[in-house]
N, C-alpha and C positions, 0 to 999 in steps of 0.2 A: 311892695304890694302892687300888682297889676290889675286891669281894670278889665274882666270879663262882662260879655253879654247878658242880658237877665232873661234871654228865651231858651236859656242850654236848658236840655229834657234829660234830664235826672232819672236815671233807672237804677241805680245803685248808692244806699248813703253808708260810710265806714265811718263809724264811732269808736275814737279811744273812751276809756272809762276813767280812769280818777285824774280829777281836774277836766273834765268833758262832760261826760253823761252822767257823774254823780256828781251829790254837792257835798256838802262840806262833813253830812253825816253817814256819807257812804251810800246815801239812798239814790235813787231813779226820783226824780220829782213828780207828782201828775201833770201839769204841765210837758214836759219831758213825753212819760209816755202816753198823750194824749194825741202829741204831732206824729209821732212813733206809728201808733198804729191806723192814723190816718194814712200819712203815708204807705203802710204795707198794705190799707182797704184798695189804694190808687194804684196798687201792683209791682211796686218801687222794694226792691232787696233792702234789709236793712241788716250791717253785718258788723258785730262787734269786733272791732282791731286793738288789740289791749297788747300788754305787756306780762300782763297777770299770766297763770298756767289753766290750765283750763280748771281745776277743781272749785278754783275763786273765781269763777266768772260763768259755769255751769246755768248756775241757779237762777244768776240774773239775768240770764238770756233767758232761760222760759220762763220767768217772771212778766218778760214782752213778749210772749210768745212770739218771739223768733223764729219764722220760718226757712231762714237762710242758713250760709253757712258762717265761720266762727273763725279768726284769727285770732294765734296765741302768743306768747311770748316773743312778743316782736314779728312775727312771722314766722317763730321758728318751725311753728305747726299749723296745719290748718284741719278743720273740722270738714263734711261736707251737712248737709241739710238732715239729714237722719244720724249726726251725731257719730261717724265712721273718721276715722282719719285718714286723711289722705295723702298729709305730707310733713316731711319730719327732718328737721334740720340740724345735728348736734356739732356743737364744738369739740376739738381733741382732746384729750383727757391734757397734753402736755401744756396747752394753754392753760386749762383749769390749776394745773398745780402750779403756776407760773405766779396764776392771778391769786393765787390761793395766801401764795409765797409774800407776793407784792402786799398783800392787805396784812398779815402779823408783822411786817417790816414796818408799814407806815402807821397798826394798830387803826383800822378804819370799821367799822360796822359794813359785816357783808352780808348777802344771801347767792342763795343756787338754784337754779332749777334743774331738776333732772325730769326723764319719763317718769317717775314714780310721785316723787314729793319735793317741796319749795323746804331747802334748807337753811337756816337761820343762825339752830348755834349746834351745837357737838356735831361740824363738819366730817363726814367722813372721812377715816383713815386709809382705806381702801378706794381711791379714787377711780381705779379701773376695774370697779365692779357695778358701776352707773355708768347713764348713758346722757351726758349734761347738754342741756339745751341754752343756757343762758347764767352770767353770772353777773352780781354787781355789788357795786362798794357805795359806802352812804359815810360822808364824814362835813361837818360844819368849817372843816378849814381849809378855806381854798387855796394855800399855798400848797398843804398833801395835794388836792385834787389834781391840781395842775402837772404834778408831779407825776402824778398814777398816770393820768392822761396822757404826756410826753412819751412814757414807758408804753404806755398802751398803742398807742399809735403809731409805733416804729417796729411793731409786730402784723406786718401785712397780711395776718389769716384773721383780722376779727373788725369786724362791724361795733361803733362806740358811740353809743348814744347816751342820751339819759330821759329818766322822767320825773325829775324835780332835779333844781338847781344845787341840792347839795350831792346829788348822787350822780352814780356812772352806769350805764348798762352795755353790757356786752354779748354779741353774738357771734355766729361764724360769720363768715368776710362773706358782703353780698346777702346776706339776711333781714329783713327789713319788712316794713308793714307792705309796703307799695308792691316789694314784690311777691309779695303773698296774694296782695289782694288784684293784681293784674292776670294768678293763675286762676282764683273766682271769678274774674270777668269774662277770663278764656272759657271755664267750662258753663259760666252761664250764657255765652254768647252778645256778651256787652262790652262797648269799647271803654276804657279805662277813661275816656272825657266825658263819658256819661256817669260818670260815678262824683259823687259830692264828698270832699273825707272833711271829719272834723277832729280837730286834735291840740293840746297846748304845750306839750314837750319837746324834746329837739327828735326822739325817737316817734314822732308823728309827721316830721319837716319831708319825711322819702315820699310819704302816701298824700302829702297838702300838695307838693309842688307839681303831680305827677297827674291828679285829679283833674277831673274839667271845673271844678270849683274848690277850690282849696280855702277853710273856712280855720279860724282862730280862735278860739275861745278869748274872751274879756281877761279872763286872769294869766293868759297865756305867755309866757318868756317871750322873750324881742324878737327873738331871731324866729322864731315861729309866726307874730305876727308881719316882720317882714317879709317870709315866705309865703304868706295865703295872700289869696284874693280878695277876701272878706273876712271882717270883723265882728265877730259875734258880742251877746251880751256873757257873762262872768256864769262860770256852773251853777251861782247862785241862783242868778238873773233865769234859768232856764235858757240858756244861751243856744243850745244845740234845738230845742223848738221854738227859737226865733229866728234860728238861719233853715230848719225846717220848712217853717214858714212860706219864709221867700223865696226859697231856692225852687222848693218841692210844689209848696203844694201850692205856693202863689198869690197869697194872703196877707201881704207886705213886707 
């Protein structure tokens, strides 16, 4: 953890969502969106960086009315401000069937994203008739995991994160929150150290380290919190409007 200045000017704040800005019920807390839209009154972007597809993370942005734009599946997509897409990432279908292969081998719990819908179970037979943005395996035994992992990472076309400690997420190589949200910075004319990211994953560690304030959720994995700059309080705790707070709007 590195020791940043407390007068960096935050014109940009990027929120993961589960284990970040929701808590334990899935919900936005008031607290939560109370710092939220302080901050968009002070002028400051505030830009969901999730892993979700956009169908599950829709609603909750205009629930804050959001007037920014929207990072998806890792980056694989990004939104602009009227809800247009503007950029679209997908992995090869030969990887997909690869990974596809690897998880009835090891019998892991997986899902998909494609452009269309987030797959779960009667994976398609027809693999090259989607267009997959992201794939990931969720199993309780970490000796498979490590396994999948070795495999996974001796395949130089994919990007391998995760967003809880039992699971794997996968994208195209070079895909990532940070570089999604550095092409939002570009088209809004902000430099990526003016941007605050919060996140507790390891697929949050590209867009914390990259930040001018790279912030960690309380219940966030190690390696996440020895990545950021600051420590927040737990998604219970309202963690993300208490590093709000400080960072933003300067309230302790």
């Amino acid at each position: 953890m590195d020791q940043v200045g407390e007068d960096k000017n935050i014109r940009l704040i990027a929120l993961d969502m589960d284990g970040t800005l929701l808590n334990e019920k899935q919900e936005i807390s008031q607290e939560n969106i109370k710092a939220i839209t302080e901050a968009q009154e002070k002028g400051v972007h505030v830009v969901l960086s999730t892993g979700r597809a956009l169908a599950s993370c829709r609603e909750l942005s205009k629930s804050l009315n959001l007037s920014s734009y929207l990072v998806t599946v890792n980056g694989s997509e990004v939104y602009d401000e009227k809800g247009r897409l503007i950029q679209r990432n997908r992995i090869d279908n030969e990887h997909i069937r690869m990974m596809h292969e690897l998880s009835k081998k090891y019998k892991t719990r997986i899902w998909a994203v494609t452009t269309e819908k987030v797959w779960y179970e009667g994976f398609p037979e027809d693999i090259e008739a989607h267009e997959w943005l992201k794939f990931g395996f969720d199993t309780e035994d970490d000796e498979t995991r490590n396994i999948i992992l070795d495999t996974l990472k001796k395949t130089e076309a994919l990007e391998v994160s995760n967003s809880s400690p039992t699971n794997i997420e996968v994208n195209a190589l070079g895909i990532n929150k940070a570089k999604a949200l550095k092409h939002v910075c570009e088209r809004l004319g902000i430099q990526i150290k003016e941007m605050m990211a919060v996140g507790d994953s390891l697929n949050d560690i590209a867009m914390i380290t990259e930040a001018g304030v790279g912030v960690a959720m309380g219940n966030a994995q190690d390696a996440v919190k020895e990545a950021a700059d600051w420590v927040t309080g737990t998604n219970t705790e309202h963690g993300v409007a208490q590093a709000i707070r400080h960072w933003v709007l300067k309230k302790g």
